[in-house]
C-alpha positions in Angstrom: 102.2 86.6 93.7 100.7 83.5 93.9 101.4 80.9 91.0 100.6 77.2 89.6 103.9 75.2 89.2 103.7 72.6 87.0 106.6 69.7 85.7 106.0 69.4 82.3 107.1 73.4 81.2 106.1 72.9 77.2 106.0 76.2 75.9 103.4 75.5 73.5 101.1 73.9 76.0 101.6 75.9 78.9 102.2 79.5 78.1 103.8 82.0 80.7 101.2 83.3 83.3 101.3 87.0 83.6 99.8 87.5 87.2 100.1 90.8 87.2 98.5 93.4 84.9 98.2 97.5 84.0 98.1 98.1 88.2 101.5 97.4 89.2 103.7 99.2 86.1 101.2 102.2 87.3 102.0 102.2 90.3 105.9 101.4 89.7 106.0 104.5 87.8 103.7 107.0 89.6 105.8 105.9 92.9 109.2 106.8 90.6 107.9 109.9 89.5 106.9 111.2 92.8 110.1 110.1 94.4 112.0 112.2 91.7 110.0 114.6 93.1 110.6 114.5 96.1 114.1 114.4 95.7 114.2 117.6 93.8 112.2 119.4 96.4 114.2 118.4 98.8 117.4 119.7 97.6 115.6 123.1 96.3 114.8 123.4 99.4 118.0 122.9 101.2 120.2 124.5 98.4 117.8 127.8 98.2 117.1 131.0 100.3 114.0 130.2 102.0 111.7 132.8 99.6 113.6 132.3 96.5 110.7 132.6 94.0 112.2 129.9 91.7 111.0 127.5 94.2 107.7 127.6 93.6 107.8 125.2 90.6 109.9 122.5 92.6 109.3 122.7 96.0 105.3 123.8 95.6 103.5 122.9 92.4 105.9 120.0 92.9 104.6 118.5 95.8 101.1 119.1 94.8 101.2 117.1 91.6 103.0 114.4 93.8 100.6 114.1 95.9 98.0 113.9 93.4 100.0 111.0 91.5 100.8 109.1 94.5 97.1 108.7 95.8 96.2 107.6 91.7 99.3 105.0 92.2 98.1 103.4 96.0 95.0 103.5 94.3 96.4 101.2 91.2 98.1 99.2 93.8 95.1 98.8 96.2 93.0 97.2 93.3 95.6 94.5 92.8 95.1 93.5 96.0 93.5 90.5 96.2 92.2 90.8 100.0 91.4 94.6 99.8 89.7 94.3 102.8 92.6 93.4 104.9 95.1 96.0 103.9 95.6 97.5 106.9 96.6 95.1 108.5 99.9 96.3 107.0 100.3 98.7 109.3 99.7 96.6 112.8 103.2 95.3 112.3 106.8 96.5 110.7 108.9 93.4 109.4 112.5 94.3 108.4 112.8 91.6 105.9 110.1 92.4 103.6 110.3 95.2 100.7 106.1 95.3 101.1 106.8 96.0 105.1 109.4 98.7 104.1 107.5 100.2 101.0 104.0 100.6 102.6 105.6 102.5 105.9 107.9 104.4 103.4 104.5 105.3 101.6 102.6 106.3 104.7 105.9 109.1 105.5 106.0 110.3 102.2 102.5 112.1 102.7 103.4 114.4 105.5 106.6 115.2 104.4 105.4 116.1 100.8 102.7 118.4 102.4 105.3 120.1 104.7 107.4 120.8 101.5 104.5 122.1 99.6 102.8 124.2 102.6 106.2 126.4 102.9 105.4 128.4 99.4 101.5 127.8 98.8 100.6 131.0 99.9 103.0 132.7 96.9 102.6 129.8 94.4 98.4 129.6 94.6 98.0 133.1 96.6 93.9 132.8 95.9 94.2 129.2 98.3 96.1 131.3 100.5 93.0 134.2 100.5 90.2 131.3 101.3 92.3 129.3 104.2 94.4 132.3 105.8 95.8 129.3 108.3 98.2 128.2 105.4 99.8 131.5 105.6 100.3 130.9 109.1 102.2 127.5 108.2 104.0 128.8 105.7 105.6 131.8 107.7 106.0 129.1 110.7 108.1 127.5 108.4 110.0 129.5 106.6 110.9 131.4 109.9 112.8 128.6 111.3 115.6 127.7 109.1 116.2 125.1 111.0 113.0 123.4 110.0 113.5 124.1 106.3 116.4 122.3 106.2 114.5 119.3 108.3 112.0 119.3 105.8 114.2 119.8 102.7 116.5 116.6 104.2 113.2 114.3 105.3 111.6 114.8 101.5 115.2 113.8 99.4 116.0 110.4 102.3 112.2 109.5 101.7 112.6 110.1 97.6 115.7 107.7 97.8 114.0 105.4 99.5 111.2 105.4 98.0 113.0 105.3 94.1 115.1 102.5 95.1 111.9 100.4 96.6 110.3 100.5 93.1 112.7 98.5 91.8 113.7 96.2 94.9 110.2 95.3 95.0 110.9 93.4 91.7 114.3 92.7 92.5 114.0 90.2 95.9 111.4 87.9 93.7 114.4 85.5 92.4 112.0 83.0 90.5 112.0 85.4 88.0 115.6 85.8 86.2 115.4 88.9 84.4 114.4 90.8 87.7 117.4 89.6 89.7 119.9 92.2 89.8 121.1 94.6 92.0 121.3 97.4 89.2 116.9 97.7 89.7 116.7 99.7 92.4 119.1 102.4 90.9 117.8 102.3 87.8 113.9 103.2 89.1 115.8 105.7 91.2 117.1 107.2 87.8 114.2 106.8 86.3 112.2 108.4 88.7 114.1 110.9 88.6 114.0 111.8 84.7 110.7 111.7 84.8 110.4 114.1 87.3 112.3 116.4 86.3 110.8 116.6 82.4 107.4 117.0 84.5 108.8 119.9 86.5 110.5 121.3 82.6 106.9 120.6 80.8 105.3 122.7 83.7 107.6 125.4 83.1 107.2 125.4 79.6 103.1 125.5 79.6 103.9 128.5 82.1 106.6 130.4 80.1 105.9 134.4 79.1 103.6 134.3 75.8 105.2 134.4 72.6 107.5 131.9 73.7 105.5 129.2 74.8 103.5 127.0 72.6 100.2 127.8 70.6 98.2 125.1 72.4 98.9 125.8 75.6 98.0 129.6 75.9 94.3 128.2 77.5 95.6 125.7 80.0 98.3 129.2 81.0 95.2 131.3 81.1 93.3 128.7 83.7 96.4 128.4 85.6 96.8 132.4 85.6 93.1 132.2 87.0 93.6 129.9 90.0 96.6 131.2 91.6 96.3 135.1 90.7 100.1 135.5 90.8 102.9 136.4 88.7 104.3 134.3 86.0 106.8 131.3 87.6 110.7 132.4 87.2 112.0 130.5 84.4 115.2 130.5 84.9 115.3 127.5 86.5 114.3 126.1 83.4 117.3 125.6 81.7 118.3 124.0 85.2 115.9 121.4 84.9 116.5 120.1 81.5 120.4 119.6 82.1 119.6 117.8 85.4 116.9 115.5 83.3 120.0 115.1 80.3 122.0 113.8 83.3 119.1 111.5 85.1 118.8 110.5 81.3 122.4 109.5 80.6 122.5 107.7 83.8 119.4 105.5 83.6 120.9 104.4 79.7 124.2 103.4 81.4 122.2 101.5 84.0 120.0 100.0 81.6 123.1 98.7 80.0 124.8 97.2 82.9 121.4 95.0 84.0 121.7 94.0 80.1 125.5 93.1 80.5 125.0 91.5 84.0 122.5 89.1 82.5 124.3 88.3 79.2 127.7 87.4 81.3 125.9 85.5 83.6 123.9 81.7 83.3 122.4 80.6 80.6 118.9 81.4 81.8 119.7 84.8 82.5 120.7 85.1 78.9 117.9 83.7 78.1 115.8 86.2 79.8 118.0 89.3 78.3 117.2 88.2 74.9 113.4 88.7 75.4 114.6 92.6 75.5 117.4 92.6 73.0 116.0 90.1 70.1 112.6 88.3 71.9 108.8 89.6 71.7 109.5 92.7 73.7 112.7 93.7 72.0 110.7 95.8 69.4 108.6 98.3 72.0 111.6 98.3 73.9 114.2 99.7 71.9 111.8 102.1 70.1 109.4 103.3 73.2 112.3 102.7 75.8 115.8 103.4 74.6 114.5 105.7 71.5 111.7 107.2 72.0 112.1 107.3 75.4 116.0 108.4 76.3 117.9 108.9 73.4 115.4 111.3 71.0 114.4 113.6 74.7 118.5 113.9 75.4 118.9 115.1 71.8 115.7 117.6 71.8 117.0 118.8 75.1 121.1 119.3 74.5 120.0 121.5 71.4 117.6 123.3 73.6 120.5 123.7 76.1 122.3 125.1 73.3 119.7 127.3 72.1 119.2 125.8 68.7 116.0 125.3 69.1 112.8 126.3 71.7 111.8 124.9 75.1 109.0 122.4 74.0 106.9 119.3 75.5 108.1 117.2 73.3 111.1 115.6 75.3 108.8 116.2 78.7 106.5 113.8 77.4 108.5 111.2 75.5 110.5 111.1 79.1 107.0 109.9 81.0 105.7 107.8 78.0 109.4 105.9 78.0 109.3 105.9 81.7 106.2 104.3 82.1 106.9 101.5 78.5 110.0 100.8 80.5 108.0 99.7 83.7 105.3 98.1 81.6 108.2 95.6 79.8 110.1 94.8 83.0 107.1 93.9 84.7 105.7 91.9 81.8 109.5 90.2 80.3 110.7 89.4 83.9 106.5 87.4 84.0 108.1 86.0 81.0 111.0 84.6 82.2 111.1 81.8 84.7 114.1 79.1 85.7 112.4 76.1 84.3 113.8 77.7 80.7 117.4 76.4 81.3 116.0 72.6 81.0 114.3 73.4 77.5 
């Protein structure tokens, strides 16, 4: 980030410069959401018999998707760049001390291990992929025939999730011009985040893919073109249920962490209060306590205790207030902590 610093800090005739823009929250939250992935994979996969069917969800369709969003989030992050042409020279050298050293070799793992996870079940999760490239049958049975390996796999995919959950947040969290960003409680709470997202992506899956007459009215096409590519039987949903209490617990974590980066700031200097009041009573207090805390945590843990409780259906409703709240909350840290600066403690 480079930036024009200036003595004079008048509000009114030098606004706050927002150098970054829609790239980096992309990215920030695509990164979090495959890392939740990731994570969940990787414990399916350790915490399962090999052939369980219920993996296919996590540890298959899964990794697919994540490698999907992950290429859409480099590719965010890629046109930030200012030199584009120069980007790999990232990968000539490994410095210990820099979050972008750590978070672009982090990012270069977290391809192959995804693929190994997803390669294990692709021949029972998309059996007609399976038919056209008979060599991922081979894979798969190489795989799953060395438990060994599973559990290599299944261990590689949740270290490189945690790793690469926490670095979404660091990688705001080491720039200490900017007050509102400096705090340990970040990292963990992109992790959580992450995490949530993941697993209302995983539960919104399941729910487009439930039995018909249970599932939604809309989605009966998009469950008929699924039904179409992969040729196989409908995914078990009884991890379903599984899911949405793990996402109530990812939710109720990422609230509590939310609070203590609130509480940190308020207790500590004056500037740091200053820069917690841009999200409790400044210009971005409004999207974020409707889009973030509302919309975004506490309406998707209500829909999903009742559905836990079976008062009411599995729906997509709490699976996609969890992303849209997910990705508002990266959009306002990214553009409050802009906001915020040092030079406010001498207005």
């Amino acid at each position: 980030m480079i930036e024009s610093t200036i003595h004079r800090h008048n509000a009114g005739i030098d606004p706050a410069m927002h150098l970054w823009g829609w790239e980096i929250p992309t990215y920030l939250f695509l990164g979090g959401l495959v890392a939740g992935l990731m994570i969940i994979a990787g414990v399916r996969l350790v915490a399962m018999r090999p052939r369980e069917r219920q993996a296919l969800v996590c540890c298959t369709i899964g990794p697919l998707v994540g490698l999907a969003l992950l290429s859409l989030g480099m590719l965010a992050l890629f046109l930030d760049l200012e030199h584009k042409s120069h980007v790999w020279r990232l990968y000539l050298t490994f410095r210990p001390t820099s979050p972008m050293s750590w978070g672009s070799w982090i990012l270069l793992l977290v391809y192959p291990a995804l693929a190994a996870n997803a390669i294990a079940h692709l021949p029972e999760a998309i059996p007609a992929l399976a038919k056209r490239i008979p060599v991922l049958v081979t894979w798969s049975d190489f795989i799953l025939g060395r438990s060994r390996l599973v559990l290599a796999i299944g261990f590689v995919n949740i270290v490189l999730g945690i790793s690469l959950g926490i670095y979404t947040g660091i990688l705001l969290s080491t720039m200490g011009a900017r007050p509102l960003w400096s705090s340990a409680v970040l990292g963990p709470l992109f992790l959580f985040s992450g995490l949530s997202t993941a697993a209302a992506l995983l539960h919104g899956i399941l729910v487009l893919t439930q039995p018909a007459g249970e599932r939604p009215g809309f989605a009966d096409f998009l469950l008929s073109a699924l039904a179409r590519l992969s040729e196989s039987r409908p995914l078990d949903h009884k991890v379903a249920p599984t899911l949405a209490a793990a996402d109530n617990s990812f939710l109720t974590i990422e609230l509590a962490l939310l609070g203590l980066l609130l509480v940190g700031h308020l207790t500590s200097t004056q500037v740091h209060r200053q820069a917690a009041a841009l999200l409790l009573t400044g210009p971005y207090a409004a999207v974020f306590w409707v889009f973030v805390v509302g919309l975004g945590i506490l309406v998707p843990l209500t829909l999903q205790t009742l559905e836990l409780g079976h008062r009411i259906r599995h729906t997509l409703a709490p699976a996609l207030l969890v992303l849209g709240g997910g990705f508002a909350l990266r959009v306002i840290l990214v553009a409050a902590g802009q906001a915020s600066h040092w030079a406010s403690a001498a207005n």
